[in-house]
C-alpha angles and dihedrals in degrees: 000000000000087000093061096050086052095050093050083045085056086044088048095056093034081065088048095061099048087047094059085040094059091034088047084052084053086072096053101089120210106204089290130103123244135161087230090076099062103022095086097045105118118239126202101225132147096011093303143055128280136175108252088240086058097060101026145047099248115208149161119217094179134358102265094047131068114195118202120196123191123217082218118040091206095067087059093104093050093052082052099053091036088060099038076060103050083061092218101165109261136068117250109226110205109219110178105297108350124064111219124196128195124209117220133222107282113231124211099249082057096044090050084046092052082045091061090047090048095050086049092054091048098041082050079051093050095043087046086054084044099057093039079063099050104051083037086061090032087061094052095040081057090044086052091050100057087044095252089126137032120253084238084049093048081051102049090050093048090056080046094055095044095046080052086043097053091042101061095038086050078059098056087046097053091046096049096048084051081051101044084047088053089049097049093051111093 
């Protein structure tokens, strides 16, 4: 029974995973604006750090410009110079009291470039799922030692582990071939 809840509990950070991984390709930007590409860059306001979504109205008039408007006015500059930092991309242009930032048309040699980003993030989001895997085997190989499982069990849980292991990893590669193909679209 223990070995169940152990093995949801595989399937519930697995997800995890995936889920960073899909949240961590929202950041890659294809030539299109979204308020996921700024709303996690961290900007230093009131003596401390906060995520961008936390102190402004993100939007996205069109879909080359991204508007950013801050609850306080006085906190504009260091948007600006939060987002000069995080090295998106793209310039902030400061107008009165919202920063605005245009994305420019991506060129090939930019797109293979995010390609290459977007392969690296999948391949941190494989070796996670990977690891999940390997202390998850390392715990029943223990349980099998000191006689609370079966060697047949021990094997059964193992083949569990690795069918919730390719599937997730199936996931990140299906969502990094829809984002290669987003990337190559002009």
């Amino acid at each position: 029974m223990v070995q169940e809840k152990a093995i949801q509990e595989v399937k519930c950070r697995m997800q995890k995973a995936v889920q960073f991984t899909t949240s961590e390709f929202a950041t890659i930007h294809a030539g299109k604006a979204s308020a996921a590409m700024v709303e996690m860059v961290s900007v230093d306001v009131y003596g401390s750090s906060s995520r961008l979504k936390d102190i402004a109205a993100i939007t996205t008039p069109d879909a080359r410009t991204i508007s950013i408007h801050p609850w306080d006015n006085g906190t504009t500059k260091a948007i600006e110079k939060a987002l000069l930092v995080a090295n998106l991309g793209f310039t902030p242009v400061v107008d009165s009291s919202r920063v605005r930032c245009t994305i420019p048309e991506m060129s090939m040699e930019r797109r293979k470039e995010m390609i290459k980003r977007a392969a690296a993030i999948a391949e941190m989001g494989r070796v996670s799922i990977r690891n999940i895997r390997k202390e998850t085997n390392e715990v029943f190989k223990k349980q099998q030692k000191t006689s609370e499982i079966s060697e047949d069990d021990l094997k059964r849980y193992e083949k569990d582990v690795q069918k919730l292991t390719d599937d997730a990893i199936g996931e990140i590669d299906k969502l990094l071939q829809k984002k290669e193909q987003e990337l190559l679209t002009v």
